[in-house]
C-alpha positions as a printed NumPy array, in Angstrom:
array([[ 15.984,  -9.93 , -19.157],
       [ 12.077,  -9.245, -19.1  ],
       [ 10.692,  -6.513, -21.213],
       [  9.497,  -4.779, -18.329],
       [ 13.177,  -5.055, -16.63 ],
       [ 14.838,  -3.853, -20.339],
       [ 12.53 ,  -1.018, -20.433],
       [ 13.191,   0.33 , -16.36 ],
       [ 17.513,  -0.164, -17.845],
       [ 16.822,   1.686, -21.01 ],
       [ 14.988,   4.489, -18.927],
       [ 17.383,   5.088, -16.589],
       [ 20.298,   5.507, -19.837],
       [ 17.968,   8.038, -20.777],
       [ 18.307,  10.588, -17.51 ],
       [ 21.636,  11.745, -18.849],
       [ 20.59 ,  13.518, -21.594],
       [ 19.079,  17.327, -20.902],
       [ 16.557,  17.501, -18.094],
       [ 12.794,  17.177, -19.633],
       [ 10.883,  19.721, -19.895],
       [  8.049,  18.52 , -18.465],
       [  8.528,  17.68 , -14.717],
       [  6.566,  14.379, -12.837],
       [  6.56 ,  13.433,  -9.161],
       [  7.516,   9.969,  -8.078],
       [  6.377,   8.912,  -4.896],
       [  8.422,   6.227,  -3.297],
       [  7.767,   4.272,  -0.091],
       [ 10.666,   3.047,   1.644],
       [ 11.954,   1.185,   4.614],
       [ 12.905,   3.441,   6.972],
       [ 16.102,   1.991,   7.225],
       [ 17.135,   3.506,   4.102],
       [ 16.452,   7.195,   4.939],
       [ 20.298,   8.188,   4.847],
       [ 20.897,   7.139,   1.589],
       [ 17.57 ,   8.171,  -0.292],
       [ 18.393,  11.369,   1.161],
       [ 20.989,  11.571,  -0.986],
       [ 19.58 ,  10.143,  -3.922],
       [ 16.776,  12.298,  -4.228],
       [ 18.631,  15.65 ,  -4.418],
       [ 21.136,  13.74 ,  -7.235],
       [ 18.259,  12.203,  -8.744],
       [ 15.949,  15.92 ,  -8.946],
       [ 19.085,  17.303, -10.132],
       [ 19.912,  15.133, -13.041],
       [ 16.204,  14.77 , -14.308],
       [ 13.959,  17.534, -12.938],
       [ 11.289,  15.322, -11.384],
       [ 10.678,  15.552,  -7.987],
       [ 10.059,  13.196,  -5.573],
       [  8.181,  12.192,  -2.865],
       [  9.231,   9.784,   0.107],
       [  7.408,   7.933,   2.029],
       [  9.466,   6.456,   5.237],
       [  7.873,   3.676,   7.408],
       [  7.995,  -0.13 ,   8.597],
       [  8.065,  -2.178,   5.529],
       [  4.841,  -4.002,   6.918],
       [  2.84 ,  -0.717,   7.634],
       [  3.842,   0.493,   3.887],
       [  2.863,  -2.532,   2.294],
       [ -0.36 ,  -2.737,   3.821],
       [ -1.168,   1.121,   2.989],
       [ -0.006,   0.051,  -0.75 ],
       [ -3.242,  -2.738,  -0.365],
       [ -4.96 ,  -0.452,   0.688],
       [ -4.796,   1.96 ,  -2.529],
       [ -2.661,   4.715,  -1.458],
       [ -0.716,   6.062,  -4.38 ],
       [  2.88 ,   4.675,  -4.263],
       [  4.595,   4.506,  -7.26 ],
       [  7.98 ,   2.693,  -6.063],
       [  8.143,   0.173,  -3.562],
       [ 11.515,  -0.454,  -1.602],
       [ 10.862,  -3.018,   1.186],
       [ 14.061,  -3.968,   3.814],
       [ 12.698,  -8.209,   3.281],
       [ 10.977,  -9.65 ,   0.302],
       [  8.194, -11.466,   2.355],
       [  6.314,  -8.091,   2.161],
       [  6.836,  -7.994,  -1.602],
       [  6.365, -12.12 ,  -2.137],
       [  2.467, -10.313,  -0.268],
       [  2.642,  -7.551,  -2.885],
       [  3.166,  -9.339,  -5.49 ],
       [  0.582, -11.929,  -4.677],
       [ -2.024,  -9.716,  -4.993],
       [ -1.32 ,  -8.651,  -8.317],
       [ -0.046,  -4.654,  -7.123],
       [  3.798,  -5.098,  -8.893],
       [  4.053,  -4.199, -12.5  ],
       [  5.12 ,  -7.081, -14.231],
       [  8.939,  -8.068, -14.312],
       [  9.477,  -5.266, -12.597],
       [ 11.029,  -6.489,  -9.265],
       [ 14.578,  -6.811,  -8.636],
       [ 16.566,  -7.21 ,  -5.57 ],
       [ 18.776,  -3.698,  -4.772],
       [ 21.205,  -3.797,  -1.631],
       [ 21.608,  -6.127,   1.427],
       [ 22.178,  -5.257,   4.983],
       [ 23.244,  -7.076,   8.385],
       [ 21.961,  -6.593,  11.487],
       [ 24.192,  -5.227,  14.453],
       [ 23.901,  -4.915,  18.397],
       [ 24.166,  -1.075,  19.411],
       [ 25.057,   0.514,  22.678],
       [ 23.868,   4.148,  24.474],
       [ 26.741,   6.585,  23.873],
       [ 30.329,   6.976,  21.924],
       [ 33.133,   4.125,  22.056],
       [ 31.193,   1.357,  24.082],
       [ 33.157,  -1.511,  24.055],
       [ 32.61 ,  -4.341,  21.982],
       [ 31.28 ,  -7.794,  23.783],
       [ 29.85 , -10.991,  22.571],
       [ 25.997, -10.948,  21.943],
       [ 25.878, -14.137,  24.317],
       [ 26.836, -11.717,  26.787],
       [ 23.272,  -9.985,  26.371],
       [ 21.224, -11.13 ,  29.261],
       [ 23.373, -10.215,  31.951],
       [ 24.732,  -6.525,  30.281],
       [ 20.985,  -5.825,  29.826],
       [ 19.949,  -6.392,  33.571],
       [ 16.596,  -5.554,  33.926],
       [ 16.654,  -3.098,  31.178],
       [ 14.874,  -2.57 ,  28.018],
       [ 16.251,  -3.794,  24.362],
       [ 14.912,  -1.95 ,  22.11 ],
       [ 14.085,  -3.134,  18.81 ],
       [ 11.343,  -3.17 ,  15.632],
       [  8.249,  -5.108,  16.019],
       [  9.185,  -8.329,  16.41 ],
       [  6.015,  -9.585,  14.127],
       [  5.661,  -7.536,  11.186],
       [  8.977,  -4.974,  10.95 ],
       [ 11.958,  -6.812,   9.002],
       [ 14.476,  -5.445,  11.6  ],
       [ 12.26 ,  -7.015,  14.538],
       [ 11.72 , -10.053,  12.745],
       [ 15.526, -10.62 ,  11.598],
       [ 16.438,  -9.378,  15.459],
       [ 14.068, -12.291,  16.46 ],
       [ 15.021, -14.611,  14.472],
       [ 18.887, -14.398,  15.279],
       [ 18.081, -14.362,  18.973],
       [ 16.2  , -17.484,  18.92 ],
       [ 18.676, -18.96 ,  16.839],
       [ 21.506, -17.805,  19.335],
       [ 18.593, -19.345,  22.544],
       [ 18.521, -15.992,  23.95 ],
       [ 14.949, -14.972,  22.89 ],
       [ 13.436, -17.005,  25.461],
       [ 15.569, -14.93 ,  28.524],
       [ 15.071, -11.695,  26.701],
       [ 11.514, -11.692,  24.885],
       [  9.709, -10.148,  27.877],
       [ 12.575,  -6.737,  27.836],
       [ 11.633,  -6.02 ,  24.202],
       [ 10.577,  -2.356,  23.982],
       [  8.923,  -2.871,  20.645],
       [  8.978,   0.121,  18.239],
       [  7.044,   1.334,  15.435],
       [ 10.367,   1.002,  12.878],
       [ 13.545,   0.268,  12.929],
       [ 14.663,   3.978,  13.012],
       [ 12.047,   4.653,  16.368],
       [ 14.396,   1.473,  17.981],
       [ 17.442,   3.363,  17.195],
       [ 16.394,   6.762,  18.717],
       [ 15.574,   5.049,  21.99 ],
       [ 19.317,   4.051,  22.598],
       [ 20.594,   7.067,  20.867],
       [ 18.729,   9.137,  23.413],
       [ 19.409,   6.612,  26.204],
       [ 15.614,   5.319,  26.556],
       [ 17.167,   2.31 ,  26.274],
       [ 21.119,   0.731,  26.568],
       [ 20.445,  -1.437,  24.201],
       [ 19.305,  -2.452,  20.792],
       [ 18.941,  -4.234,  17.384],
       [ 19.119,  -2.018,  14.392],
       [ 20.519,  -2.586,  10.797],
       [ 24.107,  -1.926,  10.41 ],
       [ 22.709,   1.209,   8.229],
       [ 20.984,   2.604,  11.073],
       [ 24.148,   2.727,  13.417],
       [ 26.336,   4.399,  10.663],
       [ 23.869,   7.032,  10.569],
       [ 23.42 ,   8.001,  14.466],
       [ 26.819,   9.453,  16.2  ],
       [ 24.922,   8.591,  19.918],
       [ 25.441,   5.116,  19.641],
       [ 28.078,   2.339,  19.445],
       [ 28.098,  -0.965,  17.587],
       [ 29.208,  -3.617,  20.308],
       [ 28.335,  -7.009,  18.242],
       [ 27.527,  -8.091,  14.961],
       [ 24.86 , -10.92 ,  14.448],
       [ 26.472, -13.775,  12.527],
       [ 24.951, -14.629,   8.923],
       [ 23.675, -17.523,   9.482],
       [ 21.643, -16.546,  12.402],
       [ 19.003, -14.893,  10.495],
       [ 17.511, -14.827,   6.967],
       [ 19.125, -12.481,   4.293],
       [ 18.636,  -9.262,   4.654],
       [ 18.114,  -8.482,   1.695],
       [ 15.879,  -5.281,   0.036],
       [ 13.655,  -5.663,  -3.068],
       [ 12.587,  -2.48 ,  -5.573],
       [  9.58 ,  -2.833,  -8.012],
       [  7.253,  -0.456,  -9.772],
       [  3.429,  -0.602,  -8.536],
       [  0.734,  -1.55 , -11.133],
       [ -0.412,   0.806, -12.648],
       [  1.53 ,   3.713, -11.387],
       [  4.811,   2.402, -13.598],
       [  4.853,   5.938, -15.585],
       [  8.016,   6.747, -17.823],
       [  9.017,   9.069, -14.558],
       [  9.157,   6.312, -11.807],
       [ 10.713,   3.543, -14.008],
       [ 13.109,   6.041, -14.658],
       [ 13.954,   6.82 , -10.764],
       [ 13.876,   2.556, -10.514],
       [ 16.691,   2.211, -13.019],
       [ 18.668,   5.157, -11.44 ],
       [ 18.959,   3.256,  -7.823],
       [ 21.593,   1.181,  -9.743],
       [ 23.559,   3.375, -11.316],
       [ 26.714,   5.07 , -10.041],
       [ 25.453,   8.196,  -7.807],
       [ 23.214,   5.856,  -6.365],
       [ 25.376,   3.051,  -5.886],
       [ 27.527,   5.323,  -3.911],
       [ 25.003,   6.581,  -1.673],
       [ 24.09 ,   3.045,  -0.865],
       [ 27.493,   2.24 ,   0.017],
       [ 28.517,   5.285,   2.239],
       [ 25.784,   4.428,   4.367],
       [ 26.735,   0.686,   4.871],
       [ 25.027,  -1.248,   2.707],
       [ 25.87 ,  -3.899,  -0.24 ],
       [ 24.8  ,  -3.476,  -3.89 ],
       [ 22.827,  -7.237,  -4.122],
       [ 24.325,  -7.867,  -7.837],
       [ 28.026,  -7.852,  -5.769],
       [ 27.41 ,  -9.641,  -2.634],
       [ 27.036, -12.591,  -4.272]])
């Protein structure tokens, strides 16, 4: 284990003794797909420790390029690692720091409650001349994994030109949920979390990459409060957030 990792472990052992007395704020951007379950965090984690924190919610792309850019993240949660192999390129991840947190799948959702299921081959013609809706195709992980499954399946081809591209992954969702849309591409998160849509087909595995979600401190901005809040996303309230909202600690899907 690196000495940055040991120190973000022996941190975290350190939030259960009495809450500080002097209070920091973290500020964490995260992929919007995970807005459920830091939801829950954060109250658990201000709770235990006294430091606040501060969220930050977008595309993983759009995050990571505000994080070039110089604004003042502290924790970096992306939904693919390409956008942290960019961060970490340039030198913006505190050494050792990086670790991969919770995987995800990627599911086809339907407008409205009970939808039957069907096979995603079955797309094209349920779809009509209707709009999928999904995450930018070129720079959002959900868009890109959506992509990259339907091109794997040869349906990208038939249904490229019905994208309705969205900002994130959680702006595809709320087009079916409000029925903008019939149908879309979403993590398997994001349907657990809206009541307006149904899951009709899951995207095999092997379709796509991984979906898989790296955490790392930013350089710089790795204070004793935010390598704290990194070391608490593995621990047991946070575990448990993580899975009631459908995802997959990475150090057990394995």
């Amino acid at each position: 284990m690196s000495t940055a990792l040991s120190r973000i472990f022996a941190t975290f052992i350190s939030f259960c003794a009495p809450v500080a007395l002097h209070a920091d704020e973290v500020t964490v951007f995260a992929a919007a797909s995970m807005t459920n379950a830091l939801s829950e965090i954060e109250a658990a984690f201000e709770a235990d420790t006294g430091h606040d924190l501060a969220i930050s919610l977008a595309g993983s792309s759009a995050l990571a390029r505000q994080i070039q850019q110089g604004a003042p993240a502290d924790v970096f949660i992306s939904a693919n690692p390409d956008w942290m192999d960019v961060l970490e390129k340039d030198g913006l991840l505190a050494e050792g720091s990086r670790f991969d947190l919770v995987t995800n799948s990627i599911v086809l959702i339907a407008h409205g409650q009970e939808v039957a299921a069907m096979p995603v081959e079955n797309l094209p013609d349920a779809l009509g001349e209707d709009r999928l809706a999904m995450a930018l195709v070129d720079a959002v992980p959900a868009g890109i994994y959506g992509k990259a499954a339907l091109t794997s399946l040869g349906l990208w081809s038939d249904l490229a030109p019905k994208v309705a591209q969205a900002d994130n992954v959680r702006a595809a969702l709320a087009l079916v949920a409000l029925g903008e849309a019939p149908f879309g591409i979403v993590y398997a998160t994001d349907a657990v979390a809206e009541d307006d849509v149904s899951v009709v087909a899951t995207f095999p595995a092997e379709t796509h990459p991984p979906i898989v979600y790296p955490a790392a401190l930013i350089k710089g901005r790795d204070t004793e409060a935010a390598t704290q809040f990194l070391g608490y996303l593995t621990g047991d309230k946070a575990r448990a957030a993580f899975v009631r909202q459908g995802f997959v600690m990475a150090s057990e899907d394995e």
